[in-house]
LUMDO-60416 format. One line per field, with one value per residue: residue number from 0; residue in three letters; x, y, z of N, C-alpha, C in turn. Coordinates in steps of 0.1 Angstrom, whole numbers, plus 2048, in hexadecimal, padded with zeros to 3 digits. Atoms other than C-alpha are relative to their C-alpha. Example, Ala and Ser with C-alpha at 12.3 -4.5 7.8 and 13.67 -1.06 7.14 Angstrom:
# LUMDO-60416
num = c(0/1)
residuo = c(ALA/SER)
n.X = c(809/7F7)
n.Y = c(7F4/7F5)
n.Z = c(800/800)
ca.X = c(87B/889)
ca.Y = c(7D3/7F5)
ca.Z = c(84E/847)
c.X = c(809/7F8)
c.Y = c(80C/80B)
c.Z = c(800/808)
# end
This chain:
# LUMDO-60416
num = c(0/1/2/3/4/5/6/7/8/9/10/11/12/13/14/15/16/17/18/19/20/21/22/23/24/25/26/27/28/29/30/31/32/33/34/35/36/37/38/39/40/41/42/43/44/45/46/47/48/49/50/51/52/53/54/55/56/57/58/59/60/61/62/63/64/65/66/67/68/69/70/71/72/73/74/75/76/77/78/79/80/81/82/83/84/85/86/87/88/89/90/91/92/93/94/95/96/97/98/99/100/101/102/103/104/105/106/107/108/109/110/111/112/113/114/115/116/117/118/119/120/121/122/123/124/125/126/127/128/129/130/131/132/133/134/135/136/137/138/139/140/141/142/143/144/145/146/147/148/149/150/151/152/153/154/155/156/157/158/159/160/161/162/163/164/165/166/167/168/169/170/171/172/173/174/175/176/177/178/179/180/181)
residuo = c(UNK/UNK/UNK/UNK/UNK/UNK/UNK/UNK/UNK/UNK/UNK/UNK/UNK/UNK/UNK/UNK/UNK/UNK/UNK/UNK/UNK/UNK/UNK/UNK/UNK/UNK/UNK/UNK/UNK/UNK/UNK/UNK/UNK/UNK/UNK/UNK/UNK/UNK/UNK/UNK/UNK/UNK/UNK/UNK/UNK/UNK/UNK/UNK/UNK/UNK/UNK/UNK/UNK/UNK/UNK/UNK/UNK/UNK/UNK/UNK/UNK/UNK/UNK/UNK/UNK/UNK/UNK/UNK/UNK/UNK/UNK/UNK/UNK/UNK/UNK/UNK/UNK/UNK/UNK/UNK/UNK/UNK/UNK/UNK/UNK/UNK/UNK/UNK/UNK/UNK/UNK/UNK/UNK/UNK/UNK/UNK/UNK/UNK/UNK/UNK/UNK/UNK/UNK/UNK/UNK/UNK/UNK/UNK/UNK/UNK/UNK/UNK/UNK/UNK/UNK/UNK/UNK/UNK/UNK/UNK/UNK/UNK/UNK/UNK/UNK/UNK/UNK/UNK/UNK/UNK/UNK/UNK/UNK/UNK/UNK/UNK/UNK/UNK/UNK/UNK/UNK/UNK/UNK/UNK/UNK/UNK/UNK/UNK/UNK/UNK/UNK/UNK/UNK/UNK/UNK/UNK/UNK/UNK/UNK/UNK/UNK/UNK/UNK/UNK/UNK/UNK/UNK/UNK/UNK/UNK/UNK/UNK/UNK/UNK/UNK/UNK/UNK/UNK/UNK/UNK/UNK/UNK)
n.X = c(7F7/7F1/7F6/7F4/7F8/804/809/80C/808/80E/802/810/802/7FE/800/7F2/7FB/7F1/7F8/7FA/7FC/804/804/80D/805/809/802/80A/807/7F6/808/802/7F6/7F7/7F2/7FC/7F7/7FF/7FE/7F9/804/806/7F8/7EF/7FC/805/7F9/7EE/7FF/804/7FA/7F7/806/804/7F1/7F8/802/7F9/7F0/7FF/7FB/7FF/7F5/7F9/7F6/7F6/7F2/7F6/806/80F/803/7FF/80D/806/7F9/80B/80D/7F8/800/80E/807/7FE/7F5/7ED/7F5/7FF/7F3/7F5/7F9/7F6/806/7F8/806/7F8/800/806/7FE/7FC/802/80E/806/7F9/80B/810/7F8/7FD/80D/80A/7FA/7FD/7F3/7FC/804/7FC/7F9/801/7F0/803/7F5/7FD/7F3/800/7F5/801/800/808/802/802/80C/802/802/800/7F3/7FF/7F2/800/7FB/807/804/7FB/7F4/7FB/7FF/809/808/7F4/807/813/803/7FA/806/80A/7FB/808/80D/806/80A/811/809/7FA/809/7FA/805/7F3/801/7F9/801/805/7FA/80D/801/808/7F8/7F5/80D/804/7F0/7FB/80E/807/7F7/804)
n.Y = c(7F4/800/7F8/7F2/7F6/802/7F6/808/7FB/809/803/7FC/7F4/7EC/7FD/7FA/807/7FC/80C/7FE/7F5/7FD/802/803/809/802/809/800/80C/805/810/808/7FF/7F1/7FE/7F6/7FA/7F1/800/7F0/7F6/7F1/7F5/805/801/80B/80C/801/806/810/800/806/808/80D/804/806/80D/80B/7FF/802/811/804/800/80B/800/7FE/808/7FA/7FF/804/80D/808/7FE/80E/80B/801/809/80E/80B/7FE/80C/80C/803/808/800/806/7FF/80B/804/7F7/7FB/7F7/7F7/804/7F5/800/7ED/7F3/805/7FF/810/805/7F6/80D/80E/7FC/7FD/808/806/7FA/800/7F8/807/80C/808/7FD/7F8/7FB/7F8/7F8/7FF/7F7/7FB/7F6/7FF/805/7FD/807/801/805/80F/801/802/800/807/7FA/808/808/80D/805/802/808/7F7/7FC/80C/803/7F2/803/812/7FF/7FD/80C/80B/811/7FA/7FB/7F9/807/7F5/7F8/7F8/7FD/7F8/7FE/7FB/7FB/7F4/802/7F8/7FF/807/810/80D/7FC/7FE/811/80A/7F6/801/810/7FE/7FC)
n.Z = c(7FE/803/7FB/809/7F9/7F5/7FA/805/809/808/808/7FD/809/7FA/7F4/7FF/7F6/7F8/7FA/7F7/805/7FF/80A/803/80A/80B/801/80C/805/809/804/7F7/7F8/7F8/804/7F3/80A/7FD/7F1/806/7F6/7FE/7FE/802/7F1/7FA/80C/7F9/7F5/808/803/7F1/7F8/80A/7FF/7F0/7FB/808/7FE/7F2/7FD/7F3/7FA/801/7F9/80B/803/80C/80A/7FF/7FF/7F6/800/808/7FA/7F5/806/800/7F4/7FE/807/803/7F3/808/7F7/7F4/7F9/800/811/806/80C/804/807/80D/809/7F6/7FB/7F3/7F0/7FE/802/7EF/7FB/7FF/7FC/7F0/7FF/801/7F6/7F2/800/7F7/7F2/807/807/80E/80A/80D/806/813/80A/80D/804/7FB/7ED/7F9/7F0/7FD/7FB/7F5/800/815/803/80D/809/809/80B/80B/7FB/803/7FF/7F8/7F4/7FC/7FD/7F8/7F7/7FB/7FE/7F2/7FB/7FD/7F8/800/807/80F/802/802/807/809/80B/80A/80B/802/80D/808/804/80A/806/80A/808/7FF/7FF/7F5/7F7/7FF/7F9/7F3/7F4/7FC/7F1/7EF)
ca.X = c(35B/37C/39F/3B3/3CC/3C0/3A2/37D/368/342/338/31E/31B/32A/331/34D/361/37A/397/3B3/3C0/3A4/3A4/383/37F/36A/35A/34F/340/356/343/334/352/35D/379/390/39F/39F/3AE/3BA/3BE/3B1/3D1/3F7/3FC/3E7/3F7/41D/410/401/421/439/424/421/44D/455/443/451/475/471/482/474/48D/4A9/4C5/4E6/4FB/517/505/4E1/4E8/4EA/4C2/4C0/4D7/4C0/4A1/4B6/4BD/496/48B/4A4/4B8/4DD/4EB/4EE/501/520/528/545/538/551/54A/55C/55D/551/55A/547/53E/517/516/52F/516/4F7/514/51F/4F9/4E7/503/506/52B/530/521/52A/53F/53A/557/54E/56F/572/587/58B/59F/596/59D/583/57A/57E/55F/558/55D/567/588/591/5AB/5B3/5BB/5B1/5A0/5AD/5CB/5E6/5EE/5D0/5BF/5DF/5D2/5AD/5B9/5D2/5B4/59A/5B1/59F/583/56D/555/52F/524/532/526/535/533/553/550/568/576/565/576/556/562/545/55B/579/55C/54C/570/577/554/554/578/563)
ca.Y = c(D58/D5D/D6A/D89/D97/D89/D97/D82/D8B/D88/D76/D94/DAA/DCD/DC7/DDF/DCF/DE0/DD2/DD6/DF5/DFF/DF9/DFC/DDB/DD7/DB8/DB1/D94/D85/D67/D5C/D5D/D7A/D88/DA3/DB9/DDB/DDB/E00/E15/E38/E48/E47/E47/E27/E15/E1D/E0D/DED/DED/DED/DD9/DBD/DC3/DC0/DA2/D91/D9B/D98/D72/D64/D62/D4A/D43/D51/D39/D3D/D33/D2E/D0D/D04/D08/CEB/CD3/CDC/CD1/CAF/CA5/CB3/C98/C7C/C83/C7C/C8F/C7E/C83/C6E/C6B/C79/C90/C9E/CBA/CB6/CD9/CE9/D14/D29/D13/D13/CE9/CE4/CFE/CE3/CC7/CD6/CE0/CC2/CA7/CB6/CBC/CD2/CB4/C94/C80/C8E/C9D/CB4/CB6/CCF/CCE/CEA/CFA/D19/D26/D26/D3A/D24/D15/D07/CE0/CDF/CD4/CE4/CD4/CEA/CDA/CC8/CAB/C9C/CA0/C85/C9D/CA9/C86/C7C/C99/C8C/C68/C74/C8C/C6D/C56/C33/C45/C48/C5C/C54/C72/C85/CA2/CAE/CCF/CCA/CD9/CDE/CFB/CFE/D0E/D10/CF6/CD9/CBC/CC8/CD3/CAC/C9C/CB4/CB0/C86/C8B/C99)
ca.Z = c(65B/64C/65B/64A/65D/67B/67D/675/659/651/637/62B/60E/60E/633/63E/65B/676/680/699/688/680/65A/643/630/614/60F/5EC/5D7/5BC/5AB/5C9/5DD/5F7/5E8/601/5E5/5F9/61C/620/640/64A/64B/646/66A/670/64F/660/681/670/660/680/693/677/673/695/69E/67D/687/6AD/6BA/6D9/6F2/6EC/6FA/6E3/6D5/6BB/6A0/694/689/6AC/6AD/693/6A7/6C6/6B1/6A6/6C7/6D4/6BC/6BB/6E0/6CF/6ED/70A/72D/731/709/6F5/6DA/6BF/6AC/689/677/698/694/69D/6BB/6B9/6B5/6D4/6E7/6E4/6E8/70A/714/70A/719/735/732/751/76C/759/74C/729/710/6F4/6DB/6B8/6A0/684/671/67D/6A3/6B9/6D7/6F2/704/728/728/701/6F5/6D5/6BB/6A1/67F/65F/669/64A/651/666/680/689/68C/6A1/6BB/6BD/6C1/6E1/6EC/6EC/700/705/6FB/6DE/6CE/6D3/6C0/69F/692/674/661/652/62A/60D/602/5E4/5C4/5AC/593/595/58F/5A9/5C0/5BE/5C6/5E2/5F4/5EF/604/623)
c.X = c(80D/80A/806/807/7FC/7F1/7F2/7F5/7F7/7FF/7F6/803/801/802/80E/806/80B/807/806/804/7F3/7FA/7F4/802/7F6/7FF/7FA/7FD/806/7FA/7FD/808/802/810/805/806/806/7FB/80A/7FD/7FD/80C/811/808/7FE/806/811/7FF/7FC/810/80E/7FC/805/817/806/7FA/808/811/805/7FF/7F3/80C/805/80B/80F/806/806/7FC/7EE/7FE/802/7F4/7FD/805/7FA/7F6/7FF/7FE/7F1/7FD/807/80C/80E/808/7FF/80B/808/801/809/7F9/80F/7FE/80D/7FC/7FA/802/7EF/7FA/7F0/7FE/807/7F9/7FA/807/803/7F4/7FD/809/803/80E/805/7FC/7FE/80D/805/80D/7F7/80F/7FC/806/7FA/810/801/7FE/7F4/7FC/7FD/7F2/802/803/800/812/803/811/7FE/80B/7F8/7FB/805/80F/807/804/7F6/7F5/809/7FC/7F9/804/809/7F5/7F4/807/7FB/7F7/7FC/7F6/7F4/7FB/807/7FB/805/7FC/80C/7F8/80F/800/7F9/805/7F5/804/7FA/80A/808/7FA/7FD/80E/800/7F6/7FF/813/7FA/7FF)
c.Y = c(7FD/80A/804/805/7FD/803/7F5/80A/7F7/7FC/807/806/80D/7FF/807/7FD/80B/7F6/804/80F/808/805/7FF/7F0/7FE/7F0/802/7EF/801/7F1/7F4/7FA/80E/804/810/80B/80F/802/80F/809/80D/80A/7FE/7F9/7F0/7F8/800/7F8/7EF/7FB/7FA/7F8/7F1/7FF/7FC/7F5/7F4/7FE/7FC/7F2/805/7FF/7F4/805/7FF/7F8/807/801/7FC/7ED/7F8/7FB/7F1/7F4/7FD/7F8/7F3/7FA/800/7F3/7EF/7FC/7F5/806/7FD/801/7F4/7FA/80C/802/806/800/804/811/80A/80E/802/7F4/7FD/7EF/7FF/804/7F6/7F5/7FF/801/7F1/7F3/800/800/806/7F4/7F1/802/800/806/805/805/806/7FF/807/805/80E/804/807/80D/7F7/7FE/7F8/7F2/7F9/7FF/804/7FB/80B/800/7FD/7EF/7F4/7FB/7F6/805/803/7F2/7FD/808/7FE/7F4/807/80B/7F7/7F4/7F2/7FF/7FD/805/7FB/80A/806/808/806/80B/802/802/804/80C/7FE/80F/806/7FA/7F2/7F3/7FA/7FE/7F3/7FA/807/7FE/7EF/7FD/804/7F7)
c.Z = c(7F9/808/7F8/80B/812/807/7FA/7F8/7FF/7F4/7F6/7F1/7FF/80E/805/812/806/803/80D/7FE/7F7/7ED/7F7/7F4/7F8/7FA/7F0/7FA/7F4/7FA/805/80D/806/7FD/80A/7F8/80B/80F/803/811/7FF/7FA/7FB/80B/805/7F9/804/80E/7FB/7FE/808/809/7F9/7FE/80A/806/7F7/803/80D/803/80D/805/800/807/7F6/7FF/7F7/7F2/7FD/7FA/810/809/7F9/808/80C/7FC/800/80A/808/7FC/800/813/7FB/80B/80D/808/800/7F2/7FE/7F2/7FB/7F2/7F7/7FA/810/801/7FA/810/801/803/80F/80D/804/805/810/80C/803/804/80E/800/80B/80D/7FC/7FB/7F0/7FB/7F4/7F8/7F1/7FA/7F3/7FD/807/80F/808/808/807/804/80B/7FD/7F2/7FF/7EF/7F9/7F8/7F6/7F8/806/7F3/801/810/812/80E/80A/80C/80E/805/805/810/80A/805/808/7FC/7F8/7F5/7FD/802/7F8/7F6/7FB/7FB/7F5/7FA/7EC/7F7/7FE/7F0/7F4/7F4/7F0/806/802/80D/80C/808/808/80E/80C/801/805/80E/806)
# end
């Protein structure tokens, strides 16, 4: 048998198959092979429901749970696989707007019933978050560092995660220099 569209086809000669919708398939013979050339429904009606059925499932998430960003899906994955967040560690989240990484940081430390700290630092201001300390600054910059070091006390990081990026001007060279400062 073979699968099209979900549906199991004979292996036969001339055999015309229904499907879910109700489609006539035509089976033909192509040099010893079943070839599917001519899958065609009844109607207009039936070929617009195929249609919506087959878009709304490709478009339709499973239910998640919203974060800020979707990269906060990949850093879920990450820790899934290699468990980098752990309760009672200091994670800090280096380039950290829109908040999606601190999210998973807060979450997956347990920051709300531990001992845990999640700090940010960007340039760009934040909405705050529950159990989140945000700095807001250049991380290159003396200031800024000066900030994180009297926010960390004794402390120190166990975790970094870093989406910090150059502005980028679109001269290559410039570009290069600017990104092997990050």
């Amino acid at each position: 048998t073979a699968v099209v569209f979900g549906m199991a086809l004979m292996w036969s000669r001339g055999a015309v198959v229904q499907g879910p919708l109700q489609p006539r398939i035509q089976l033909r013979r192509a040099g010893g092979i079943a070839a599917l050339p001519h899958v065609r429904p009844q109607s207009g009606q039936e070929a617009a429901e195929w249609i919506k059925s087959n878009l709304d499932s490709y478009h339709t998430r499973p239910f998640r749970v919203p974060y800020r960003s979707q990269g906060a899906w990949g850093l879920r994955q990450i820790d899934d696989r290699f468990s980098l967040l752990r309760p009672d560690t200091v994670v800090l989240d280096l380039g950290c707007f829109p908040g999606g990484w601190s999210e998973v940081a807060i979450e997956r430390a347990e920051a709300s019933s531990s001992s845990s700290r999640v700090i940010g630092v960007d340039t760009t201001r934040m909405d705050p978050l529950e159990y989140h300390t945000f700095i807001q600054g250049d991380v290159s910059k003396k200031e800024t560092t000066q900030q994180l070091m009297k926010v960390l006390g004794d402390s120190r990081a166990d975790l970094v995660l870093s989406d910090v990026a150059p502005v980028l001007v679109g001269l290559k060279e410039e570009d290069h220099l600017n990104s092997m400062m990050c």
